[in-house]
KOLKOLDO-145522 format. One record per residue: x, y, z of N, C-alpha, C in turn. Coordinates in steps of 0.001 Angstrom, whole numbers, padded with zeros to 6 digits, always signed. Atoms other than C-alpha are relative to their C-alpha. Last residue first. Layout:
BEGIN
NODE       n.X       n.Y       n.Z      ca.X      ca.Y      ca.Z       c.X       c.Y       c.Z
NODE         X         Y         Z         X         Y         Z         X         Y         Z
...
// end
This chain:
BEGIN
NODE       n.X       n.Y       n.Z      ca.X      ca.Y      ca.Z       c.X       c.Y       c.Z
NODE   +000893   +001138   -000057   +005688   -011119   +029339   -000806   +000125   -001078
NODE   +001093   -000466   -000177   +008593   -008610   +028349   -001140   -001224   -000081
NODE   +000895   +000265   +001231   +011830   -009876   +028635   -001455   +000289   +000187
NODE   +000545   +000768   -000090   +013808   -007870   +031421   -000962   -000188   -000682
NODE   +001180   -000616   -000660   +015813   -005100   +029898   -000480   -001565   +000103
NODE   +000235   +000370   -001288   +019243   -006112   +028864   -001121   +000134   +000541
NODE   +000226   -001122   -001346   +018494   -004779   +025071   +000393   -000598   +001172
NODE   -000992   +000459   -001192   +020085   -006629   +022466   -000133   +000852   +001088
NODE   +000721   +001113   -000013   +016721   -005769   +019981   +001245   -000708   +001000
NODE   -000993   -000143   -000674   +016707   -001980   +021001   +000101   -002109   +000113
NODE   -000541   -001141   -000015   +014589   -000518   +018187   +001503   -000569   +001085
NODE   -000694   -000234   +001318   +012775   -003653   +016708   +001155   +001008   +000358
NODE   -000638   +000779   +000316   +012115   -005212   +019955   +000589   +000461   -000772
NODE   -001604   -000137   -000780   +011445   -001731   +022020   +000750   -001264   -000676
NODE   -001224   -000645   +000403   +009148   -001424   +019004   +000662   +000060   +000446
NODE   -000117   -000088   +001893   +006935   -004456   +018873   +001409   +000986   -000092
NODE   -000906   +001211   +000135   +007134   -004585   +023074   +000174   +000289   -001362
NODE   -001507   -000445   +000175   +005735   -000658   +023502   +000946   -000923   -000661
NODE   +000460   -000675   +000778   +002403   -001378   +024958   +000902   -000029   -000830
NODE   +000571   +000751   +000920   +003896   -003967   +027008   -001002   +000748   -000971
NODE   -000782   +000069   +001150   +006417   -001206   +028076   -000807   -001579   -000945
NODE   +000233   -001440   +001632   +003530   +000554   +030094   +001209   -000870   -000765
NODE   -000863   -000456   -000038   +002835   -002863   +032240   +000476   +001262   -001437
NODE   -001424   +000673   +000299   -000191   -004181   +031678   +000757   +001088   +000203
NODE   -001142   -001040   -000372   -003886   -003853   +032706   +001861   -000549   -000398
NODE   -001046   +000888   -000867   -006023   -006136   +030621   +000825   +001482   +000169
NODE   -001191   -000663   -000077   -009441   -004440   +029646   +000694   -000569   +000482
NODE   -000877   +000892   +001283   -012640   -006518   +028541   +001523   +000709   +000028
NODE   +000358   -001242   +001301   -015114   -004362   +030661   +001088   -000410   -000680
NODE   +001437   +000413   +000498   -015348   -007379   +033464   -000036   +000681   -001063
NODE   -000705   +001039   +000312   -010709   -007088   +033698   -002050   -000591   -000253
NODE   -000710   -000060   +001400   -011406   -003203   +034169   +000078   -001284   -000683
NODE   +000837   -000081   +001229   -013630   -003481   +036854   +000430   -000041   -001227
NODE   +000379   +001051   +000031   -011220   -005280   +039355   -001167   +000164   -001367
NODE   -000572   +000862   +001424   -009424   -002046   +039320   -000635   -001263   -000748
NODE   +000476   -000254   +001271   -012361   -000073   +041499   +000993   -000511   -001267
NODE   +001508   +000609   -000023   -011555   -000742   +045117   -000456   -000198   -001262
NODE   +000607   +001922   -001282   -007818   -001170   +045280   -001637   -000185   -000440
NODE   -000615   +001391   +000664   -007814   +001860   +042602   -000101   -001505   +000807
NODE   +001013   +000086   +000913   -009933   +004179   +045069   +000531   -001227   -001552
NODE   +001757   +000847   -000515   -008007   +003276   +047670   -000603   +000036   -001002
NODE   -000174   +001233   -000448   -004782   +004575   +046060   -001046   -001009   +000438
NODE   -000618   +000827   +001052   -005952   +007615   +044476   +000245   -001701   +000107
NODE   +001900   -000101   +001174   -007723   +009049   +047578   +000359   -000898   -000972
NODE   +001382   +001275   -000522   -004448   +007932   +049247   -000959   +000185   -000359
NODE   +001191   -000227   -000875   -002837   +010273   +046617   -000481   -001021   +000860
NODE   -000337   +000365   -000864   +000295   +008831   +045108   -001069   +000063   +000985
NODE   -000717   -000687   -001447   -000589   +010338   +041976   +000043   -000942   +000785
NODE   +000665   -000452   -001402   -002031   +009063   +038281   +000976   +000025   +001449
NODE   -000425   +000120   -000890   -001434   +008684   +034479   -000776   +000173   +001915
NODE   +000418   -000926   -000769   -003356   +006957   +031826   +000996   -000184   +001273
NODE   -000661   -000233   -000844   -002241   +005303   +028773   -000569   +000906   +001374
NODE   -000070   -001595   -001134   -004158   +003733   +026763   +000543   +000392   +000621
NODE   -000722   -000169   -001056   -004889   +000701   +024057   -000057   +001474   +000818
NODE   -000487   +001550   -000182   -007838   -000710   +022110   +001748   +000163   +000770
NODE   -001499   -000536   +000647   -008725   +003288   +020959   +000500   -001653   +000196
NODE   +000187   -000817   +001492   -012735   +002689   +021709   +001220   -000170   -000640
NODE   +000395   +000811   +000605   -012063   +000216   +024897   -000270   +000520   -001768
NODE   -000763   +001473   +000345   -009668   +001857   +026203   -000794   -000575   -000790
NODE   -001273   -000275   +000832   -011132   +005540   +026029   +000638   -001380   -000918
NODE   +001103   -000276   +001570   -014877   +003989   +027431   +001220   +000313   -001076
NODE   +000372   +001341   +000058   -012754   +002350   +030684   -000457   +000415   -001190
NODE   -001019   +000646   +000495   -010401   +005784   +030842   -000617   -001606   -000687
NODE   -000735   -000627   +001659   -013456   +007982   +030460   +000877   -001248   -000011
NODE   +000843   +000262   +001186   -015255   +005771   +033410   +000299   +000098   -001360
NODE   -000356   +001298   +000225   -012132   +006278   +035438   -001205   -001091   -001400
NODE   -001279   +000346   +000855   -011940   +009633   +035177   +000225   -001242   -000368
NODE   +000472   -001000   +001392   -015976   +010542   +035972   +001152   -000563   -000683
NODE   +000135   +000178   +000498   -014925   +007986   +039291   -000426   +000040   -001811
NODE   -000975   +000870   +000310   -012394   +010119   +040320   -000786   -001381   -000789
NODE   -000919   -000702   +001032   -014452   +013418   +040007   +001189   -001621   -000204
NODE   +000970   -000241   +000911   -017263   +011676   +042097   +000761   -000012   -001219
NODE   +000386   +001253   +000564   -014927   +010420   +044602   -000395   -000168   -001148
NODE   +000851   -000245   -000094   -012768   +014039   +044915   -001097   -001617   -000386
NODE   -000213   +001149   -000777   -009417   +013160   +044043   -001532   -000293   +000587
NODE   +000492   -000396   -000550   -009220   +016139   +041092   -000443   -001624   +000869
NODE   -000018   -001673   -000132   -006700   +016117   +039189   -000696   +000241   +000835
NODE   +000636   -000830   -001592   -007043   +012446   +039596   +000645   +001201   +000175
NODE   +000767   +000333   -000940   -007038   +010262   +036537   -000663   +000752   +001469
NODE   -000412   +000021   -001661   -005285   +012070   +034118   -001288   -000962   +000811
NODE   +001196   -000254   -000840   -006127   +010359   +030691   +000865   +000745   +001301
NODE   +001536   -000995   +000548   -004541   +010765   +027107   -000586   -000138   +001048
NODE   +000532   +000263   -001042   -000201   +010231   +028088   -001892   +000442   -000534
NODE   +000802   -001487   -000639   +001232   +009686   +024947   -000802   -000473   +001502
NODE   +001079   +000211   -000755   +003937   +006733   +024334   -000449   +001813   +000667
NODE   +000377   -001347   -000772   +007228   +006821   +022642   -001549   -000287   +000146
NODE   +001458   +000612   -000032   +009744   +003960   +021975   -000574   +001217   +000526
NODE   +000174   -000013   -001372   +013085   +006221   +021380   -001209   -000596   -000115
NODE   -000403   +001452   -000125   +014819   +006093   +017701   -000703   -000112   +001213
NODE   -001605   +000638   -000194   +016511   +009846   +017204   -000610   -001450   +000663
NODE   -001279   -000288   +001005   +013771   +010881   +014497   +001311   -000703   +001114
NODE   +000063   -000007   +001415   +010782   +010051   +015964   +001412   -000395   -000754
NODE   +000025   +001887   -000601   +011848   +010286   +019829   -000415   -000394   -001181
NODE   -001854   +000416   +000077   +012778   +013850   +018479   -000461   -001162   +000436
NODE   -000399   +000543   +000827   +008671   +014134   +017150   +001814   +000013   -000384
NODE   +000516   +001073   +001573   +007094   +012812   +019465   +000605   +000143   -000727
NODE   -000905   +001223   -000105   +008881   +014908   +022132   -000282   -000834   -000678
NODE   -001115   -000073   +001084   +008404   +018756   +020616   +000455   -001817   +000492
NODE   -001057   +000965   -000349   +005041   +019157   +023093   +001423   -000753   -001493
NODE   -001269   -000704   +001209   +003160   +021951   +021439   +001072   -000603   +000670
NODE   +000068   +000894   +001027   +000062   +020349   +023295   +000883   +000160   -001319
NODE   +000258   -000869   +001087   +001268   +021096   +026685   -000595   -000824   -001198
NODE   +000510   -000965   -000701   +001489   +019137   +029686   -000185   +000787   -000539
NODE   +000637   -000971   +000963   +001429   +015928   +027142   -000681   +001286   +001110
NODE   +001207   -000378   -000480   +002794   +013332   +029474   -000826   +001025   -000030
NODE   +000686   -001580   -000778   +004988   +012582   +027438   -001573   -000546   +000422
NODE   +000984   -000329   -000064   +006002   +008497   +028017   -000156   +001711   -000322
NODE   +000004   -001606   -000498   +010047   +007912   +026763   -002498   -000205   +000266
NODE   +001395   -000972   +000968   +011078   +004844   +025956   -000383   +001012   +000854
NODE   +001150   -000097   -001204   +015015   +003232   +027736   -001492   +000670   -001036
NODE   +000767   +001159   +000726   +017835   +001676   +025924   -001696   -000149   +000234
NODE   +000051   +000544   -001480   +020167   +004047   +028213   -001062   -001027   -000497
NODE   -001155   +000949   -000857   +021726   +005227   +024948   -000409   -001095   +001143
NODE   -000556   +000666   +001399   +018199   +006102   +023342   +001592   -000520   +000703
NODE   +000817   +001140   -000079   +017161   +007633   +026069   +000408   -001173   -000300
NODE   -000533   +000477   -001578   +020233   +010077   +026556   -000745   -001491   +000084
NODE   -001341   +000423   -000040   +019657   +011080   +022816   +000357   -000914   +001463
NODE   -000256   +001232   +000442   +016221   +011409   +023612   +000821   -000745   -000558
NODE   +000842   +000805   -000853   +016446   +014115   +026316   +000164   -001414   -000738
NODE   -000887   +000903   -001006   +019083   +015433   +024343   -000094   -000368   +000577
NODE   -000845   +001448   +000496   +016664   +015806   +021236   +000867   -000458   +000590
NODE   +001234   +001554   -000028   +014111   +017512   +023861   +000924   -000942   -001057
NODE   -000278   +000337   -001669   +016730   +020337   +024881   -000667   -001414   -000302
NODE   -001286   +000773   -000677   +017267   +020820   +021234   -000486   -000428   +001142
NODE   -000594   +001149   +000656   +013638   +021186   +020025   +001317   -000568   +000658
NODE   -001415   -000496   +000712   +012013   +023328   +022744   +000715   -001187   -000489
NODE   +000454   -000463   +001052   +008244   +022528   +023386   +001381   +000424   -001025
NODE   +000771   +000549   +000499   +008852   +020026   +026342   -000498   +000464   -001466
NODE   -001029   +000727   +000754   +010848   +022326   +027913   -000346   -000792   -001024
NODE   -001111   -000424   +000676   +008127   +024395   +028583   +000938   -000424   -000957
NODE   +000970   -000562   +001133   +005261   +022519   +029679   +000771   +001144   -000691
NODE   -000822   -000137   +000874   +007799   +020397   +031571   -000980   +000755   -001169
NODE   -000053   -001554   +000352   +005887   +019397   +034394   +000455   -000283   -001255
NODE   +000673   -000469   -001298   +007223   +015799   +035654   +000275   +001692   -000036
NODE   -000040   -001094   -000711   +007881   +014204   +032231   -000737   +000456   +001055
NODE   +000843   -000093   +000191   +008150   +010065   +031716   +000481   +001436   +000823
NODE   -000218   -001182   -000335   +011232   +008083   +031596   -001572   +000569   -000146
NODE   +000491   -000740   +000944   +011556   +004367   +030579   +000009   +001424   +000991
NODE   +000332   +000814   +001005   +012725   +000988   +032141   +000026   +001133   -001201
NODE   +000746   -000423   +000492   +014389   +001994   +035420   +000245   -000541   -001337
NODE   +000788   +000765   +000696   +015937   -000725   +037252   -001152   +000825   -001104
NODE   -000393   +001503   +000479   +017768   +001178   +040250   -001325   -000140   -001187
NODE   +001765   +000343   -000315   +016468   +005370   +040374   +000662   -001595   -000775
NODE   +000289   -000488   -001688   +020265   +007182   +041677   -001227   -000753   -000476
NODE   -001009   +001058   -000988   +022207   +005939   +038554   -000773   +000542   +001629
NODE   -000205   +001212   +000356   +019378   +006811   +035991   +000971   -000540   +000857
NODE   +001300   +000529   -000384   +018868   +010184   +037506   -000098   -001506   -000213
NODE   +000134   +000620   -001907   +022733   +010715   +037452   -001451   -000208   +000127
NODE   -001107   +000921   -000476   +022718   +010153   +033360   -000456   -000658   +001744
NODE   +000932   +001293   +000570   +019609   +012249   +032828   +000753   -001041   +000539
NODE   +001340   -000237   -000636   +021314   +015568   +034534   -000822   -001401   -000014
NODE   -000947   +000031   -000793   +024795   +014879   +032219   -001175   -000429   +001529
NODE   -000522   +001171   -000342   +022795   +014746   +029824   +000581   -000530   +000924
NODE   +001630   +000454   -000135   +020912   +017855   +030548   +000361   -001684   -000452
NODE   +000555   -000260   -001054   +024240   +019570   +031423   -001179   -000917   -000367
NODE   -000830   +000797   -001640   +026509   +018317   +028795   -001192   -000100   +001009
NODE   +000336   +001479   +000249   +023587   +019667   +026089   +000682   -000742   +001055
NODE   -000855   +000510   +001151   +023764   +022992   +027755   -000660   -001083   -000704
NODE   -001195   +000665   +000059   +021307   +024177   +030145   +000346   -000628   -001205
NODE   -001810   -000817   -000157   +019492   +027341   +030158   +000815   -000812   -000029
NODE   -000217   -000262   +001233   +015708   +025749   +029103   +001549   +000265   -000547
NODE   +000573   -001493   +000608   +015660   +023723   +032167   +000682   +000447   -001126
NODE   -000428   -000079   +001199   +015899   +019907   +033154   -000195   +001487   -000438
NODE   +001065   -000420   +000992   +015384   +019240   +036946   +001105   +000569   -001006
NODE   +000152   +000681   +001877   +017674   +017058   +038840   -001014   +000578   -000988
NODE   -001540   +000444   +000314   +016996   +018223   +042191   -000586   -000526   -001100
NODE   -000421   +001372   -000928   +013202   +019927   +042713   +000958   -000430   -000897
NODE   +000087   +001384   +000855   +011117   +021437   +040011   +000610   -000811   +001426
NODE   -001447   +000778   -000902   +010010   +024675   +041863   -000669   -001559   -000461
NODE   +000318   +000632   -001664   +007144   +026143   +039747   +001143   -000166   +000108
NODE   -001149   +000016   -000825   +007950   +028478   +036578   +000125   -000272   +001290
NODE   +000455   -000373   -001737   +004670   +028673   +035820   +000819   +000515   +000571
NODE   +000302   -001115   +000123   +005974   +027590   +031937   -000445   +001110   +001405
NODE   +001277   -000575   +000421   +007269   +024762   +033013   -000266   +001429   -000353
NODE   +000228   -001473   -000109   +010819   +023641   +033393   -001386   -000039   -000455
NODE   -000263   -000916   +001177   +011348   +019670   +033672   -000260   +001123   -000295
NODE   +000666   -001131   -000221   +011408   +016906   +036482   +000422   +000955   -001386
NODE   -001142   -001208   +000068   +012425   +013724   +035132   -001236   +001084   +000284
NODE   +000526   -001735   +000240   +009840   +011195   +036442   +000708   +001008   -000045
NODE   -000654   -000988   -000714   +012075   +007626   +036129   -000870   +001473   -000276
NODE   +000011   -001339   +000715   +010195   +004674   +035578   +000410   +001266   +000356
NODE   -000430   -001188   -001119   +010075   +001481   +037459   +000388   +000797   -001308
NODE   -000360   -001223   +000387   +007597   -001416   +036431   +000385   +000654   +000516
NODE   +000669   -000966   +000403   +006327   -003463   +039277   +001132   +000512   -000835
NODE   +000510   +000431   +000997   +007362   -006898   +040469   -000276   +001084   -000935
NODE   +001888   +000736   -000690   +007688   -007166   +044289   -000702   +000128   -001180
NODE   -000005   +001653   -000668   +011486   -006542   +043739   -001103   -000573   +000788
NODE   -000378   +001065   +000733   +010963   -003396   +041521   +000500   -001231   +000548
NODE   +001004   +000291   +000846   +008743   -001878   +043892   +000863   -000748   -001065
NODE   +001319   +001039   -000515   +011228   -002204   +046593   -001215   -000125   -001257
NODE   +000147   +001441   -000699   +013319   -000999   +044466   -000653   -000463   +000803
NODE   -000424   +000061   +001246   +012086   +002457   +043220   +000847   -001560   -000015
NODE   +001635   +000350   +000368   +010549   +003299   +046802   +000253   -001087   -001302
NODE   +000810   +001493   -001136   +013935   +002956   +048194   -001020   -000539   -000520
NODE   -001036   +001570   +000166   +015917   +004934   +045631   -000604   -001119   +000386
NODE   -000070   +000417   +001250   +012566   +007585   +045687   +000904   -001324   -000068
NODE   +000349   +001220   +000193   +012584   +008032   +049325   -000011   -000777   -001222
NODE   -000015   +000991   -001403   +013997   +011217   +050173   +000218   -001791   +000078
NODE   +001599   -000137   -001007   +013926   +012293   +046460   +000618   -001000   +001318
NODE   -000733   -001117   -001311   +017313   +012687   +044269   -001173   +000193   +000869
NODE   -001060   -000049   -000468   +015021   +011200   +041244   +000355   +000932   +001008
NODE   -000344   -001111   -000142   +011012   +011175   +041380   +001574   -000208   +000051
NODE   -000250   -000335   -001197   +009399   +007928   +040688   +001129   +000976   -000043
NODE   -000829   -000838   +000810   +007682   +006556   +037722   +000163   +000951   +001078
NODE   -000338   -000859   -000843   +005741   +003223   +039120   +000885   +000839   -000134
NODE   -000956   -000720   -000117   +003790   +001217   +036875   +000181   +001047   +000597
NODE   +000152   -001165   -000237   +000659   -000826   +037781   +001874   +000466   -000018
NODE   -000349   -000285   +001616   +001407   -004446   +036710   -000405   +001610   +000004
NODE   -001851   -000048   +000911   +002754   -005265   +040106   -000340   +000277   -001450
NODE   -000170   +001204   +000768   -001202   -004764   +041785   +001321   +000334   -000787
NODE   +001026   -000418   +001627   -001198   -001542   +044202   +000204   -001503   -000641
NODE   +000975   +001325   -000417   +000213   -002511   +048093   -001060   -000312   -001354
NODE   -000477   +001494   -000139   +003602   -000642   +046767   -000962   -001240   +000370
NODE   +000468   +000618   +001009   +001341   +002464   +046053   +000909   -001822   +000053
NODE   +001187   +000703   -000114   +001164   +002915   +049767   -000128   -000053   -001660
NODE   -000056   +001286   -000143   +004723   +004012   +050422   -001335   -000940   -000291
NODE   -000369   +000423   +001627   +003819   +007533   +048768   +000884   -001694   +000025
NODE   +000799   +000649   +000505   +002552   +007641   +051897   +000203   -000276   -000808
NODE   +000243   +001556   -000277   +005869   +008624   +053168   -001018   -000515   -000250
NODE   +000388   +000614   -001690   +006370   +011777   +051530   -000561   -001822   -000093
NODE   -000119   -001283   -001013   +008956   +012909   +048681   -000953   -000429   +001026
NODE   -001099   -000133   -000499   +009291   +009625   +046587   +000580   +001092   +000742
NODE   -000453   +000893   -001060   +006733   +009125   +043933   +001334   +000410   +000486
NODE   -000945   -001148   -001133   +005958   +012078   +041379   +000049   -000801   +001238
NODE   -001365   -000223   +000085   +004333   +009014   +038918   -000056   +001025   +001348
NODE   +000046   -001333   -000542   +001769   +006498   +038686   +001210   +000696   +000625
NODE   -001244   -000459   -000611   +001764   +004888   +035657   -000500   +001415   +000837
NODE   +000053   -001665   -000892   -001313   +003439   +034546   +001015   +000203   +000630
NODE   -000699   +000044   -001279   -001408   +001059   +031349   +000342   +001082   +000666
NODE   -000205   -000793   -000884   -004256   -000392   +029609   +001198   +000052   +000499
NODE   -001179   +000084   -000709   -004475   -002818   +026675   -000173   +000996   +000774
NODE   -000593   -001510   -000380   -008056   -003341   +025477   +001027   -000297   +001075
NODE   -000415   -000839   -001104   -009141   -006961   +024461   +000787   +000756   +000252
NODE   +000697   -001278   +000522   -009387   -008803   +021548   -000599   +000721   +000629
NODE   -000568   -001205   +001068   -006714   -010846   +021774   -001061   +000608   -000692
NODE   -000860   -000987   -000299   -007768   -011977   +025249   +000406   +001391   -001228
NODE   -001665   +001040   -000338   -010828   -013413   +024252   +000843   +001084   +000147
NODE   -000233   -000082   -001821   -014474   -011390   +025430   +001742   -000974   -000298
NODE   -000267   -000824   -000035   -015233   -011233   +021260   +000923   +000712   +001377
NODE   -001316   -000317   +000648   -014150   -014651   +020447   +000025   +002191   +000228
NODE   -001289   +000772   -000265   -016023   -016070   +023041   +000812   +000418   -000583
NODE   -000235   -000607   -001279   -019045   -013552   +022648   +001265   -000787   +000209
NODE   -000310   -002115   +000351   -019131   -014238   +018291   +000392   +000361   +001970
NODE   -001176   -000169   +000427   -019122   -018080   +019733   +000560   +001151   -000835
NODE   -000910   +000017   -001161   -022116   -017541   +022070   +001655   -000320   -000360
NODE   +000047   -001455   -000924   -024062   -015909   +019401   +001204   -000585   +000814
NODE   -000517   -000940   +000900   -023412   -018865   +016658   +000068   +001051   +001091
NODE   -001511   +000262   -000218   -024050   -021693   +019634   +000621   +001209   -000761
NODE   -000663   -000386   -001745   -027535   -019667   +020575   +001575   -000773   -000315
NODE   +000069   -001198   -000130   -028567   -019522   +016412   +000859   -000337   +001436
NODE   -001094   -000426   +000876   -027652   -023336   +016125   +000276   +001495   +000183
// end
């Protein structure tokens, strides 16, 4: 009686619905050609890909007609003041302009779902520029990831107020590509998920990155984690928020 009582506490604890959601978007896709090698990744790995990029249009369908999530990486002013690359969002432009900016990224990246910042540890802190980020969202029916390059990030709380599904980024994976340093990230993300019961973690194009996912996803699905697509995090409120959406129904 004791061994059926244990082994039906492990059946109901190892069942799906009570299992850690994961999902890894990897983004700045679409400036060199390896960045063809996340397409051999598993289709529930999301792919948030660079507008006005060499390859981006290409990359950004083909992955959405082999199954994968597509996500647009707006570039965005940092504090560094790096080189953003076409279509970037900075502090000096209008409201026209940064809509206007969001618009053509969405007609140059087919099938995108959601948006997610590339940089932006600037912009990211300034109220207007960030409520016409989610003004734009919010039309295009789309959720927003930060990817929290600051922590005086202003997008929680205009995707708050103007309506936008919103999602934090809490793991990098490969700042550092290094084996050691990639497994240290992946451990956090497996101990994160399972503590918090969902997650977001982002990650690069890196072939370090890439191999090391091929070899090491398979662990996630023994440590009670289902990888999913970043808007199955999201389904509850992209229903309530955008409930005649066109977006393909979420599994």
């Amino acid at each position: 009686m004791r061994f059926l009582l244990i082994l039906l506490l492990q059946i109901i604890y190892l069942s799906p619905l009570n299992a850690a959601n994961l999902a890894i978007i990897i983004d700045d896709i679409g400036y060199r050609q390896t960045d063809e090698a996340v397409l051999s990744l598993p289709t529930n790995i999301t792919l948030s890909v660079l507008p006005h990029t060499p390859l981006g249009q290409k990359l950004a369908l083909e992955g959405h007609n082999k199954g994968h999530e597509i996500m647009i990486h707006l570039p965005m002013q940092a504090l560094s003041g790096n080189s953003l690359g076409p279509g970037a969002l900075t502090s000096d432009m209008s409201e026209q302009q940064i809509k206007s900016e969001i618009n053509a990224a969405f007609n140059n990246i087919p099938f995108a779902r959601g948006a997610n910042n590339h940089m932006g540890s600037l912009l990211t802190q300034l109220e207007n520029p960030m409520l016409w980020v989610m003004q734009s969202l919010k039309h295009k029916q789309a959720y927003f990831v930060d990817s929290m390059t600051t922590r005086f990030s202003k997008a929680g709380v205009q995707a708050k107020d103007v309506g936008v599904p919103l999602l934090q980024r809490q793991v990098f994976l490969d700042n550092d590509v290094r084996l050691f340093a990639l497994e240290k990230q992946f451990r956090q993300i497996i101990t994160q998920a399972k503590q918090q019961g969902t997650l977001v973690a982002i990650a690069h194009p890196y072939p370090e990155t890439v191999a090391y996912l091929k070899a090491n996803l398979p662990r996630l699905k023994a440590n009670g984690i289902n990888l999913v697509n970043t808007s199955e995090l999201l389904a509850v409120d992209i229903a309530k928020i955008y409930p005649t959406s066109s977006h393909k129904t979420l599994r």
